[in-house]
C-alpha positions as CSV (number, residue, x, y, z in Angstrom):
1,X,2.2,-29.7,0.2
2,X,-0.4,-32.4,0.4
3,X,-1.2,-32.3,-3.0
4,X,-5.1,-31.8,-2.5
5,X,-4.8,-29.0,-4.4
6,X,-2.4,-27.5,-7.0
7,X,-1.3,-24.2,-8.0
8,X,-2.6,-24.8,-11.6
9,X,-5.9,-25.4,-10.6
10,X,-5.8,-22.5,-8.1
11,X,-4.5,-20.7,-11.4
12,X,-7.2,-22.2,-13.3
13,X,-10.2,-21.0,-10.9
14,X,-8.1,-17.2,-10.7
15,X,-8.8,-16.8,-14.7
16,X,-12.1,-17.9,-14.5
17,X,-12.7,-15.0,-11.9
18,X,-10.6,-12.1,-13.5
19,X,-13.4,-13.2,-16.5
20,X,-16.0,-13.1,-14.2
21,X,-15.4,-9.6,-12.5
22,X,-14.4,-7.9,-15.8
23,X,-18.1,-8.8,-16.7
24,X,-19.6,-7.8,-13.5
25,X,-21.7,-4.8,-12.9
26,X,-19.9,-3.0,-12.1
27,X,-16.7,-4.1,-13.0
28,X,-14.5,-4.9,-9.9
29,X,-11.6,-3.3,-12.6
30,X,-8.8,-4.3,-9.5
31,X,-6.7,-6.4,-12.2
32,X,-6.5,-4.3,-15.2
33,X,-3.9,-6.6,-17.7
34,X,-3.2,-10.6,-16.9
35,X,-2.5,-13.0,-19.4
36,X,-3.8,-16.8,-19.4
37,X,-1.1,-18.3,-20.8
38,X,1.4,-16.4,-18.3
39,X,-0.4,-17.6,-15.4
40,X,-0.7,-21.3,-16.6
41,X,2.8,-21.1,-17.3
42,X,3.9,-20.1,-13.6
43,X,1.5,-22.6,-12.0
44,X,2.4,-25.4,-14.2
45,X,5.8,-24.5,-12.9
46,X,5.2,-24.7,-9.4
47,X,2.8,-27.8,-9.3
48,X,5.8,-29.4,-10.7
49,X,7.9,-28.3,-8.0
50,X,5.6,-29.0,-5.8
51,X,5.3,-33.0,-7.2
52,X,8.9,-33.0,-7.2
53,X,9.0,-31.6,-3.1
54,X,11.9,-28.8,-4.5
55,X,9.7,-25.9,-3.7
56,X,11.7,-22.1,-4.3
57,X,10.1,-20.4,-1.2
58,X,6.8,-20.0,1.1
59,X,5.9,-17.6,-1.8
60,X,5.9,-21.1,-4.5
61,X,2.6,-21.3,-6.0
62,X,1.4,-17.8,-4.8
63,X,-0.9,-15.7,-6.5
64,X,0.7,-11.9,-6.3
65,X,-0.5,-8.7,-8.4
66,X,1.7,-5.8,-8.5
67,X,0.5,-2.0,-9.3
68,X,0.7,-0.6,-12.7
69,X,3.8,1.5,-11.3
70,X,6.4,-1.4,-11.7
71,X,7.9,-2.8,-15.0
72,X,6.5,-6.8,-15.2
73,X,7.1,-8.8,-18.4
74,X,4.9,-8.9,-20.7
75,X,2.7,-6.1,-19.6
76,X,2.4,-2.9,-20.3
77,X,4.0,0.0,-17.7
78,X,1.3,2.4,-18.4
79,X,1.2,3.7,-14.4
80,X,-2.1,4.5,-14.1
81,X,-1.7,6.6,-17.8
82,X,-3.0,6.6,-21.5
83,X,0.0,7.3,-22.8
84,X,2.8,5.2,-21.1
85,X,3.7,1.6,-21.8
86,X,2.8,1.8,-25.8
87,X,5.1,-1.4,-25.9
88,X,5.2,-4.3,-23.7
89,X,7.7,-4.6,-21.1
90,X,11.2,-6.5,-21.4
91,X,12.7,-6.1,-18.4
92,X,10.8,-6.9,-14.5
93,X,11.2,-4.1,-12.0
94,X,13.5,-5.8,-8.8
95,X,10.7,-6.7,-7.0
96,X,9.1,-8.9,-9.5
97,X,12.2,-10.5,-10.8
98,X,12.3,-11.2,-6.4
99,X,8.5,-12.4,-6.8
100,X,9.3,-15.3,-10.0
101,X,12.9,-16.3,-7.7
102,X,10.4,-17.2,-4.9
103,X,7.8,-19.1,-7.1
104,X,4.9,-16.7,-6.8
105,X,2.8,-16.7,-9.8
106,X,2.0,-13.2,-11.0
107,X,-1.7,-13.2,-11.8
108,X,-1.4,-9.7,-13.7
109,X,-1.3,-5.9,-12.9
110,X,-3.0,-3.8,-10.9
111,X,-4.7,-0.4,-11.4
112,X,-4.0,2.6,-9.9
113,X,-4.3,6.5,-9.6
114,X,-2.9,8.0,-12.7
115,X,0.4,8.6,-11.7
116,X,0.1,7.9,-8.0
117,X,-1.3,11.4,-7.8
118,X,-4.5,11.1,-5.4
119,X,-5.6,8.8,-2.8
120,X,-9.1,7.9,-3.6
121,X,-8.5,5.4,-6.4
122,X,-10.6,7.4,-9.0
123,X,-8.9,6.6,-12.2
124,X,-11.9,7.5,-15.5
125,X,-10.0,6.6,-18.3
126,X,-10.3,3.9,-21.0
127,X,-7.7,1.4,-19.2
128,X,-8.3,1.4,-16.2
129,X,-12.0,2.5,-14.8
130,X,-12.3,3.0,-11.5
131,X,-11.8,0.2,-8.8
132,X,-14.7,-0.7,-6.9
133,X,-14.1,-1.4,-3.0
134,X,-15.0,-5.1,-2.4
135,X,-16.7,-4.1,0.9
136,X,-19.0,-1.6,-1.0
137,X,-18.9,-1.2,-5.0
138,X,-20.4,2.2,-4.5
139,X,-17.6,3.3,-2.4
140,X,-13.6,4.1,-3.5
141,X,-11.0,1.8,-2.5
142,X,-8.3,4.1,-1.5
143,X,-5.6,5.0,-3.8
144,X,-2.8,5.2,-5.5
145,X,-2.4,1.1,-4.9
146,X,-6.2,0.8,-5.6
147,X,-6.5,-2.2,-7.4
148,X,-3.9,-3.7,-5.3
149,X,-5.7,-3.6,-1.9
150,X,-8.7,-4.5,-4.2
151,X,-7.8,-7.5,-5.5
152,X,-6.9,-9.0,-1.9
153,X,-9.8,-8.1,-0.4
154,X,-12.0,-9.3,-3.2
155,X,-10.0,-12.8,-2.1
156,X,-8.2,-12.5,-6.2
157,X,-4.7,-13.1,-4.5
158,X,-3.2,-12.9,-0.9
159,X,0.0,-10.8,-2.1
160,X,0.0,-7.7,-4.1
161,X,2.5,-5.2,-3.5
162,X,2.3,-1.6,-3.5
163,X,4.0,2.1,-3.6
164,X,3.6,4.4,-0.7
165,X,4.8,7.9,-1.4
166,X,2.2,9.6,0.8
167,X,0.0,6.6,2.1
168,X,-0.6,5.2,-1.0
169,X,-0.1,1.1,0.4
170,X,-1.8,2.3,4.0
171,X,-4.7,4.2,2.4
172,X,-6.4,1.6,0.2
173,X,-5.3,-1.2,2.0
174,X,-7.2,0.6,5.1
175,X,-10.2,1.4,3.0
176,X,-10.6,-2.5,2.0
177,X,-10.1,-3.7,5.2
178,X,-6.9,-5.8,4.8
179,X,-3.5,-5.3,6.5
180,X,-0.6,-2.8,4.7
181,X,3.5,-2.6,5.2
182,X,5.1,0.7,3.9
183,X,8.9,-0.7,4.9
184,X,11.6,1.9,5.9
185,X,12.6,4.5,3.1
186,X,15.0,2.2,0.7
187,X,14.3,-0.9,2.4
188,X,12.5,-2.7,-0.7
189,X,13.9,-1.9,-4.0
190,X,11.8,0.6,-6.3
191,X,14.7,-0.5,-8.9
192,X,11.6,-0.6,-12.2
193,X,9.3,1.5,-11.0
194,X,9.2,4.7,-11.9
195,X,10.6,7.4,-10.0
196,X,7.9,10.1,-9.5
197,X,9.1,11.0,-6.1
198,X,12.7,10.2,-5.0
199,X,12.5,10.7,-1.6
200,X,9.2,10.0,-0.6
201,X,8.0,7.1,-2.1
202,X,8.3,3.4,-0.1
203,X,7.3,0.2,-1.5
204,X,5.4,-2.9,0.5
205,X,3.1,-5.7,0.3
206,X,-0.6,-5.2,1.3
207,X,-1.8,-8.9,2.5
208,X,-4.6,-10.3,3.9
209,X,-3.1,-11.3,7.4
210,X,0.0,-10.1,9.0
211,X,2.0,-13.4,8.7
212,X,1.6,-13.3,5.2
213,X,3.1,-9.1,5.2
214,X,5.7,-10.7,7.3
215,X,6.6,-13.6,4.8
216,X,6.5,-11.5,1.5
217,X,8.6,-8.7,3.8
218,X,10.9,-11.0,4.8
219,X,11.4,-11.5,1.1
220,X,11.5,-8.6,-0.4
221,X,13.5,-6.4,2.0
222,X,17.6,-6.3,1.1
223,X,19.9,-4.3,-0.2
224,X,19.4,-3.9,-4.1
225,X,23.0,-2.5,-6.2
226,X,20.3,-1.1,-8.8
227,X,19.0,1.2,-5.7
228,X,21.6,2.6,-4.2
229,X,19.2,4.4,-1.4
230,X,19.1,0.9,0.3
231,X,22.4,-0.1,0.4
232,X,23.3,0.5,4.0
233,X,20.6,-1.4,5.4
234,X,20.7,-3.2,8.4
235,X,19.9,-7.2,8.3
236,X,16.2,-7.1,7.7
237,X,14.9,-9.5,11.1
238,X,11.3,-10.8,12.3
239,X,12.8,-11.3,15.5
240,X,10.4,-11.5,18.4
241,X,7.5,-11.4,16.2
242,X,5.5,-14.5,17.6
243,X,6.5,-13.2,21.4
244,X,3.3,-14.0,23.6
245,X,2.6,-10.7,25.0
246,X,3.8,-6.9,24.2
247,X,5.5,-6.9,27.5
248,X,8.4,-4.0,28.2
249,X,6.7,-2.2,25.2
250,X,6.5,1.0,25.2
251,X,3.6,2.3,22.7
252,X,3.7,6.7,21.9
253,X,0.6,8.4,21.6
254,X,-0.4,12.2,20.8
255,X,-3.7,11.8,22.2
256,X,-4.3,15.5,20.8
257,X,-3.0,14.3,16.9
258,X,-4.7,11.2,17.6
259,X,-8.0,12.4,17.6
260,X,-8.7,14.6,14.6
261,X,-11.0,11.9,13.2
262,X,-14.3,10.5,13.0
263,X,-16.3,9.9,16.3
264,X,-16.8,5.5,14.5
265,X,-13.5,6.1,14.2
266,X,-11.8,7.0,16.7
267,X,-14.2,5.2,18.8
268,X,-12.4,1.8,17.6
269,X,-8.8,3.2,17.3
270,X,-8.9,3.8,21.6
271,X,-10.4,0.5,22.1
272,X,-7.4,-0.7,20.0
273,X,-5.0,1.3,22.3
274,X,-6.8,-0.2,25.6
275,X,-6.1,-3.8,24.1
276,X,-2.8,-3.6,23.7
277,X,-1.9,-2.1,26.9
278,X,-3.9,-5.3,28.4
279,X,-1.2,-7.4,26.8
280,X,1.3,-5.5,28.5
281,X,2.6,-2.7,26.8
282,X,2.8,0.7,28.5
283,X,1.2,3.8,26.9
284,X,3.0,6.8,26.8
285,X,2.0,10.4,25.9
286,X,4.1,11.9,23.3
287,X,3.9,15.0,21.4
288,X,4.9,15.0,17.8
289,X,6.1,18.7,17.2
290,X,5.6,21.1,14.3
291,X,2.9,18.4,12.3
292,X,1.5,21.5,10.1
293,X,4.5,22.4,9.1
294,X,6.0,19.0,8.4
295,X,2.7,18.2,6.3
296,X,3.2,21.0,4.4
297,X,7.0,20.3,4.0
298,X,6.0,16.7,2.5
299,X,3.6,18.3,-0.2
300,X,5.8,20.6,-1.5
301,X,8.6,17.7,-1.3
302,X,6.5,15.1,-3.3
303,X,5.3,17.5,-6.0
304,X,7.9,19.5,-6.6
305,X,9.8,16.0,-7.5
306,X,6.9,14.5,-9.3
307,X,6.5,18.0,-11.1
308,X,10.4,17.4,-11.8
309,X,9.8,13.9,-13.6
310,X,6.9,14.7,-15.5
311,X,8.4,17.5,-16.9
312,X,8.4,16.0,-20.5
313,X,5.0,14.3,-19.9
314,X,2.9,17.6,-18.5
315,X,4.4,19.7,-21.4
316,X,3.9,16.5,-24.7
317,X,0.5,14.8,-22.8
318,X,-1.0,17.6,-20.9
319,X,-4.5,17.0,-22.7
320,X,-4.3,13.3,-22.6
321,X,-4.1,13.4,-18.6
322,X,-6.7,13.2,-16.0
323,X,-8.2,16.3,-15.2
324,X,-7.2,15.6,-11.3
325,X,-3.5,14.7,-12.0
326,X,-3.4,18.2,-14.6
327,X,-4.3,19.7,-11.3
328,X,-1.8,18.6,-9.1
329,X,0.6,19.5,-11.4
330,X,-0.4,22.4,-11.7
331,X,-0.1,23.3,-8.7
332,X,3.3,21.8,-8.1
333,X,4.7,23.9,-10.8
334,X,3.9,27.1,-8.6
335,X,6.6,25.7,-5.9
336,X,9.7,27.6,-6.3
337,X,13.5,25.9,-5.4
338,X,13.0,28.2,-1.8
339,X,10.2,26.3,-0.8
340,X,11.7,22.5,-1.8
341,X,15.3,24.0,0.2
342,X,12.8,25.0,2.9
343,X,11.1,21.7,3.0
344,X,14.1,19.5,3.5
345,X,15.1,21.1,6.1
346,X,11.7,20.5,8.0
347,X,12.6,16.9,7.1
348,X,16.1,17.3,8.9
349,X,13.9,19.0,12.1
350,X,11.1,16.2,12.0
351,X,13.7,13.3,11.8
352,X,15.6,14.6,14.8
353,X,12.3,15.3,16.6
354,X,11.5,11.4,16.0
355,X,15.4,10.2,17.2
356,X,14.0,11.9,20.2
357,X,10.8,10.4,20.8
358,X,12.2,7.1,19.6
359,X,14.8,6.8,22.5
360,X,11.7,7.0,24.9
361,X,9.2,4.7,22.8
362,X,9.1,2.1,20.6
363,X,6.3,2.5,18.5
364,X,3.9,5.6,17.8
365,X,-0.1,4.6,17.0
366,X,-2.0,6.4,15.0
367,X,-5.7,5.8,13.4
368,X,-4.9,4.8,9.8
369,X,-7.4,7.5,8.2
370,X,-9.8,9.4,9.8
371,X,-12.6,8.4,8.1
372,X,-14.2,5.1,5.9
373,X,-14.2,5.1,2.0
374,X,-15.7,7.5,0.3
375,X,-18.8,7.6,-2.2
376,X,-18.8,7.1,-5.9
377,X,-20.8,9.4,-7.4
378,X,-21.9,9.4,-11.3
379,X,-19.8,12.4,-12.6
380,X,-16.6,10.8,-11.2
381,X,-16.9,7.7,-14.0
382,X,-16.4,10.2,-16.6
383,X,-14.5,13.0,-15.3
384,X,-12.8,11.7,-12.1
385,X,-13.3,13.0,-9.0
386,X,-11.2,16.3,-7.5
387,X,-11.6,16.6,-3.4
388,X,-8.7,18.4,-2.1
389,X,-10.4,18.5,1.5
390,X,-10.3,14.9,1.4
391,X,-7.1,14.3,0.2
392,X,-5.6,16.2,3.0
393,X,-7.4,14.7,5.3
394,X,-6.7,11.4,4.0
395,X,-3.2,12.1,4.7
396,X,-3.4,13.4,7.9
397,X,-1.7,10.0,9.4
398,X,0.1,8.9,6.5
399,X,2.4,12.0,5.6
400,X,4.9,11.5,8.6
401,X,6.6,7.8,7.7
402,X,7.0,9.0,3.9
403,X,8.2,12.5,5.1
404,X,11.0,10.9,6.9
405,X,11.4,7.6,5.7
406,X,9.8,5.6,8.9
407,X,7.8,2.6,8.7
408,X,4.6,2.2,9.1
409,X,1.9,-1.2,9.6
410,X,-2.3,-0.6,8.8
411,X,-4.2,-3.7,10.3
412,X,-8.3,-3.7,10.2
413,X,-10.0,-3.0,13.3
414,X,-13.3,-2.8,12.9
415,X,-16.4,-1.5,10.7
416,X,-18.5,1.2,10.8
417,X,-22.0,1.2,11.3
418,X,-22.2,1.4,7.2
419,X,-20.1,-1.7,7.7
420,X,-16.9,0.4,6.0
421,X,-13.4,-0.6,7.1
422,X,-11.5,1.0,10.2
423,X,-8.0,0.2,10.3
424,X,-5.7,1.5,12.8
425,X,-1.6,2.6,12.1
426,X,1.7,1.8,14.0
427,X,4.8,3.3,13.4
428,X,8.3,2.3,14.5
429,X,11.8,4.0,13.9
430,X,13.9,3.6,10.7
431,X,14.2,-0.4,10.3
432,X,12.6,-1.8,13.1
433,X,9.6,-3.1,10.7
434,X,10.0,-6.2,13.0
435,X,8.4,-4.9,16.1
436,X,5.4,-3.5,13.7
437,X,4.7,-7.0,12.8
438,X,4.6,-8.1,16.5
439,X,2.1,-5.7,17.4
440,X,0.4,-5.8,14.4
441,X,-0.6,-10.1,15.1
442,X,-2.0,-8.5,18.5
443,X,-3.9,-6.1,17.0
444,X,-5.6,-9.0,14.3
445,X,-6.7,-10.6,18.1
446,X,-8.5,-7.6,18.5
447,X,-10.9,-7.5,15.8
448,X,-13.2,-9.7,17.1
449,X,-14.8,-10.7,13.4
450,X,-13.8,-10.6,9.8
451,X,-16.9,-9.3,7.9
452,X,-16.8,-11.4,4.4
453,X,-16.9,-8.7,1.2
454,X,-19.6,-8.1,-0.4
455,X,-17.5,-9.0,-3.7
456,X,-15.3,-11.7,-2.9
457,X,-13.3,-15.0,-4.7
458,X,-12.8,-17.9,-3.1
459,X,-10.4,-19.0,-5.1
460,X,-9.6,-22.6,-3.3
461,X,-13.0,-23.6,-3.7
């Protein structure tokens, strides 16, 4: 607003960077298609508004990235793929029509999993590469939003917005140490992305501070005609965000659920906990019922419906897939109608477990994953990389809010002694993102230092 500095010359030092870590070694590979002249054009846009004081919104002049999964003009919606997006796109998925409304100035897309189908970010082929995490290029950045949490973290943009069908906004976003929103099940419209998994799948902003999830949230999240699974929402609000303590808030834990994880940690995740009982919440012992069964209910619910959608794909561009998502699908296809009947009606159990524990709490803390990144090794450039012990354990905390639609906020705690990432997870019944947010600017107090990345823009400069 003081004119010191403009969003085209922000733009201008952005392109000179997404040049700069495509030639890196090794390539940061978080922003896999921009365009110069669609960048300039935005920012040229904005400064203008700016000069002329008739800004759109506190998003004007914004650099945002958006994963591979949603339709933006003029890119290509390839999802992670070989195969998809031979054409450039004509039409913006919701959010990013939402995104150009507010002035934001999309800086390009951003890679991810092939098809959203793994959580470590590991993506070998010819478009994409695999994402390095900013905090360690040897190490994964979480996936399927892996170049998303990338890009912030590397300081590229302070907006990029994610999917989350089974942690896949909370994951990477806790592996690069910044903050991640996965809003209530329909609250943001997936309207132009595409549907692998109906029921599952969430969308939200991964950010470098809470105010700014807050801002892009507040946003983002209404009622969309083109997704009907939204409609009934209630007003989205932000209402006692900035309150000055956590007083008369009551914060569930299952200490025994709580502590499947590393000793680092868990070590920092109950620190965490003690801190925000000395602002004045209360802690309260919860237990979350039938978890096994409710994890296993959410596998068979996401791949069974991503095994649905890719019907055409698995049986036209089996051999042009990764040999990880060939896997998964695989598998999926050994699921039978029984077991998908079966699983909803987990979800129905775990959602009236949760309107239980929900009229006695307000929130239920969780660490985000139970460990830091994991290594890159050689063979996974060319082949990809297949872990399935990780991957369920990378879940462990995640699989609840997409199972049954909740919402759920990752902040960074911490670091390891490998100075890794530790994030820590708070969930809050169906639309009450706002009291995620409140607790999630406490928990930012917390960390007590924000380690600069090893690979990192400053793009003001």
């Amino acid at each position: 607003r003081s004119g010191k500095l403009t969003p085209s010359q922000v733009a201008k030092n952005i392109i000179a960077m997404l040049e700069d870590c495509d030639k890196s070694t090794p390539p940061l590979r978080a922003i896999v298609q921009w365009d110069q002249e669609q960048i300039m054009l935005m920012a040229e846009a904005s400064t203008a508004r700016y000069r002329n004081k008739c800004t759109l919104s506190c998003l004007d002049g914004i650099p945002v990235c958006l994963k591979e999964e949603f339709k933006v003009v003029p890119y290509h919606h390839r999802v992670g793929t070989v195969y998809l997006g031979t054409q450039p796109e004509t039409e913006d998925a919701t959010v990013a029509e939402k995104l150009r409304e507010a002035g934001a100035i999309i800086i390009g897309v951003s890679n991810m999993h092939e098809l959203g189908t793994g959580t470590t970010g590991c993506n070998p082929n010819r478009y994409h590469k695999i994402p390095r995490n900013p905090y360690n290029p040897n190490h994964f950045t979480g996936g399927s939003s892996s170049g998303s949490a990338a890009a912030v973290a590397a300081g590229l943009c302070p907006v990029a917005i994610g999917t989350d069908g089974g942690g896949s906004v909370r994951i990477p976003a806790s592996f690069c140490g910044v903050v991640g929103l996965k809003g209530t099940f329909g609250r943001i419209s997936c309207h132009g992305s595409l549907p692998l998994s109906y029921s599952t799948v969430s969308v939200g902003p991964i950010c470098t501070s809470v105010a700014d999830a807050a801002i892009v949230y507040s946003i983002l999240a209404e009622p969309d005609l083109l997704y009907p699974y939204g409609l009934k929402q209630p007003k989205a609000t932000l209402s006692d965000m900035c309150a000055p303590d956590l007083k008369g808030l009551k914060l569930g834990v299952d200490w025994t659920f709580f502590k499947a994880c590393d000793a680092e940690v868990l070590s920092a995740c109950e620190k965490a906990v003690k801190y925000l009982q000395s602002l004045g919440a209360s802690v309260v012992e919860v237990s979350l019922p039938e978890m096994e069964e409710a994890r296993v209910a959410h596998v068979i619910c996401i791949l069974s419906e991503m095994r649905d959608f890719l019907q055409p794909d698995f049986n036209k561009h089996f051999h042009e897939m990764n040999l990880e998502t060939r896997a998964s699908l695989a598998l999926a296809s050994q699921f039978t109608a029984l077991d998908y009947i079966k699983a909803n009606r987990q979800r129905t159990r775990s959602m009236r477990f949760l309107q239980e524990i929900f009229s006695t709490v307000n929130c239920i803390l969780t660490p985000a994953v139970p460990c830091t990144a994991p290594r890159i090794y050689e063979s996974d450039l060319l082949t990809g990389s297949s872990d399935m012990s990780f991957t369920v354990r990378s879940l462990r905390f995640m699989q609840l809010g997409n199972f049954t639609g909740i919402p759920g906020l990752v902040v960074p705690i911490g670091y390891s002694t490998a100075g890794l990432p530790i994030s820590f997870q708070v969930m809050a019944k169906w639309w009450d993102e706002a009291v995620l947010l409140r607790i999630g600017l406490k928990l930012e107090q917390f960390r007590d230092q924000t380690k600069k990345p090893s690979i990192y823009y400053d793009i003001l400069a």
